[in-house]
C-alpha positions in Angstrom: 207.0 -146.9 34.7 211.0 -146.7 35.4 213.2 -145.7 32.6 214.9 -148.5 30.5 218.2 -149.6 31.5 218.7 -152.9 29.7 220.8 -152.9 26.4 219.9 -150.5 24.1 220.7 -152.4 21.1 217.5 -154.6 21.8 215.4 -151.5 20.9 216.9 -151.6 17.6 216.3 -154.9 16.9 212.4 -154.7 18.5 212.1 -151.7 15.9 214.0 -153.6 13.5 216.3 -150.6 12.3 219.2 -148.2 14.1 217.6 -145.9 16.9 221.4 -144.5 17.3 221.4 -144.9 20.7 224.8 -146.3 21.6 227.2 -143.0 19.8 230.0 -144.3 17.7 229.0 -147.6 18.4 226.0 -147.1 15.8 228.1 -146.3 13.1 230.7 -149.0 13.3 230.6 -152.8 12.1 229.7 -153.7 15.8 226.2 -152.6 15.1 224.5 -155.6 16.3 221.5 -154.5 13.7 225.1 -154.8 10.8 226.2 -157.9 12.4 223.2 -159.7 11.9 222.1 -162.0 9.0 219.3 -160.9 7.6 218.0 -164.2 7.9 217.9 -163.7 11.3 217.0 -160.2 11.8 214.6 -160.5 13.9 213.1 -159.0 17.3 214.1 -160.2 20.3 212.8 -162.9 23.0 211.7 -166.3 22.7 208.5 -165.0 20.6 210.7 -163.0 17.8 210.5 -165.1 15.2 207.1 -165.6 15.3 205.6 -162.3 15.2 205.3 -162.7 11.6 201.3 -161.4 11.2 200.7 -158.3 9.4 200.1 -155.7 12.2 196.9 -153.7 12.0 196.5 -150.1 11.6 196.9 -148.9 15.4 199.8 -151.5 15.9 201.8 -149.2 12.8 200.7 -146.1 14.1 201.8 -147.4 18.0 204.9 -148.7 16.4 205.9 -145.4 14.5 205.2 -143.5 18.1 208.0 -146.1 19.5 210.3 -145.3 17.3 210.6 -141.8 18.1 209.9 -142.0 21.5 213.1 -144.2 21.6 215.3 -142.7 19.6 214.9 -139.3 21.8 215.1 -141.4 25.0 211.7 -139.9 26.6 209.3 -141.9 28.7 205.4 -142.2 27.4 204.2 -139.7 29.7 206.8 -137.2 28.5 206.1 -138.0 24.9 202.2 -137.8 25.4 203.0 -133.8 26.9 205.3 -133.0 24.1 202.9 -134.4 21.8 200.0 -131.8 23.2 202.3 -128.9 23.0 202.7 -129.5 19.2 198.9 -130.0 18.8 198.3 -126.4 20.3 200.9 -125.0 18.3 200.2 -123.7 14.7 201.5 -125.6 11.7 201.6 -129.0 10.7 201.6 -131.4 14.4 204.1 -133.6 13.2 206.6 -130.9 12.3 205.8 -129.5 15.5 206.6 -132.7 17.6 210.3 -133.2 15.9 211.1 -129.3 16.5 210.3 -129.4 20.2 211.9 -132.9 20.2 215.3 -131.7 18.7 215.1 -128.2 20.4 214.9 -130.4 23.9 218.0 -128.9 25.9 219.5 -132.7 26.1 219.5 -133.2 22.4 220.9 -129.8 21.7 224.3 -130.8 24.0 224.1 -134.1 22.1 224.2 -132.7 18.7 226.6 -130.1 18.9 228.6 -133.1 19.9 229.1 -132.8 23.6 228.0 -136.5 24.1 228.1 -139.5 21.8 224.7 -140.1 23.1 221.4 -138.2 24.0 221.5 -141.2 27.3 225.1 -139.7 28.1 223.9 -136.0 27.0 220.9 -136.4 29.5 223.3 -137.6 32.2 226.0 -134.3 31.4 223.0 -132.1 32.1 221.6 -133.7 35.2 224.9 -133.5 36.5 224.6 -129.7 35.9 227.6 -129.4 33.4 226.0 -126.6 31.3 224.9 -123.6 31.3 222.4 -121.9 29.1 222.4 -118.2 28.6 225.0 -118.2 31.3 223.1 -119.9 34.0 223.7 -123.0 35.6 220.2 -125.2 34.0 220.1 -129.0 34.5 216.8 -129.8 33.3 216.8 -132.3 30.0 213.4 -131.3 28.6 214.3 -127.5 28.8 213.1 -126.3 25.9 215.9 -124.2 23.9 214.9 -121.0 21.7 216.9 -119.4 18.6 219.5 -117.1 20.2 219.8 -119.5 23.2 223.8 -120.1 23.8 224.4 -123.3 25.5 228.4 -123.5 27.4 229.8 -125.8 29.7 230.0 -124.4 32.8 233.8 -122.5 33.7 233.9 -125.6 36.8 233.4 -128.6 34.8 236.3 -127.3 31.5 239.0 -128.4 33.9 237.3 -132.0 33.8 239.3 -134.7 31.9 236.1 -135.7 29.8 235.4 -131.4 28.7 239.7 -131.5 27.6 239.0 -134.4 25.3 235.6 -133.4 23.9 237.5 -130.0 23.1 239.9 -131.0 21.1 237.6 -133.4 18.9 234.9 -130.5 18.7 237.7 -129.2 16.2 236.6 -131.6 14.0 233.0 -131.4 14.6 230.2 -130.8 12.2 227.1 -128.9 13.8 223.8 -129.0 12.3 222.7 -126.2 10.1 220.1 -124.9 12.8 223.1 -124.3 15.4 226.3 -122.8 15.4 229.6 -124.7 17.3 232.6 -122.8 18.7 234.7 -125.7 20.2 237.3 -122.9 21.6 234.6 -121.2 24.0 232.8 -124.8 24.4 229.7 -123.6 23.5 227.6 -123.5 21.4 224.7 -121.3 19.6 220.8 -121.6 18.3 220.3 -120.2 15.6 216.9 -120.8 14.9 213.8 -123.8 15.5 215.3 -126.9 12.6 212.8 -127.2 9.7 211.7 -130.9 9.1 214.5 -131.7 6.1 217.2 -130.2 9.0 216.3 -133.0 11.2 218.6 -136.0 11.0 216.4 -139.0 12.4 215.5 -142.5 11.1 213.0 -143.4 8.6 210.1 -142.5 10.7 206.4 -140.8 9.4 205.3 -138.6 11.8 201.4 -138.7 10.3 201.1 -142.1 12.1 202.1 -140.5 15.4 199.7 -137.7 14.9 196.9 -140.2 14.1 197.6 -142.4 16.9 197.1 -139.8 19.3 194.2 -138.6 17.4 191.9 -141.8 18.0 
């Protein structure tokens, strides 16, 4: 299955709430999910407006898994490994799953504000823009680890896009789990988020663990 390229703001409305996917965009009245009467809030295609039946258990619990797995941008198969990690790992599974989610190398350039979105954040590290711990890495799902410092590399800071993130870094906010120094462009780990340090939609992570659990 190819990754999905259409218009993102369709995945809010299938999931009927903000995924955050489009950056500023998301917090801004030209939210499409904002703009919308309520009255007409509903998913898209022909068949939106009739998927008014009350969906069965598996359908929430599939649902739920959609909603994260969109909001981090990850295809199923990627989901379904990260999902096993956090099984084999002690502690509660779905506290598990968000920490490996959040501590993906991608999401880490996304929220120490690198890119307005993890799409955009993917694409920066692809493109092999950062480095982490000093070396050149440009892998999204690398998995970050407290102590980790992640830079842009000395070749991309004389890019147009790296002078303009730098001087709006100055006015950026970093999570509490990570440390930002918009001077050096980089920025710090400081250890694995705890579950109220996660900033992600109204989502219960039981239902993903049960739907995997079948």
């Amino acid at each position: 299955m190819a990754r999905y390229t259409g218009p993102v703001c369709r995945l809010c409305r299938r999931e009927g709430m903000k995924l955050y996917l489009k950056g500023e965009r998301c917090f801004g009245p030209k939210c499409p999910i904002t703009q919308r009467n309520p009255a007409r809030n509903f998913p898209p295609g022909m068949h939106g407006q009739k998927r008014t039946r009350r969906p069965s258990e598996h359908g929430l619990q599939w649902r739920e898994k959609q909603k994260v797995r969109r909001h981090y941008g990850l295809m199923e198969r990627q989901f379904s490994k990260t999902f096993k990690e956090a099984a084999r790992q002690e502690g509660v599974t779905g506290d598990n799953l968000l920490r490996l989610l959040e501590m993906r190398l991608d999401n880490v350039v996304y929220r120490l504000g690198f890119a307005d979105s993890r799409r955009q954040a993917r694409q920066l590290v692809r493109h092999g823009h950062f480095t982490v711990n000093g070396r050149k890495t440009d892998v999204p799902s690398y998995q970050t680890r407290p102590g980790d410092v992640i830079a842009v590399r000395e070749q991309s800071r004389r890019k147009e896009y790296f002078l303009t993130a730098a001087e709006m870094l100055k006015t950026r906010q970093a999570p509490q789990w990570l440390t930002l120094n918009p001077n050096e462009l980089s920025g710090t780990v400081v250890n694995a988020p705890s579950r109220d340090q996660i900033e992600i939609p109204p989502i219960n992570e039981q239902l993903i663990v049960e739907f995997y659990s079948r």
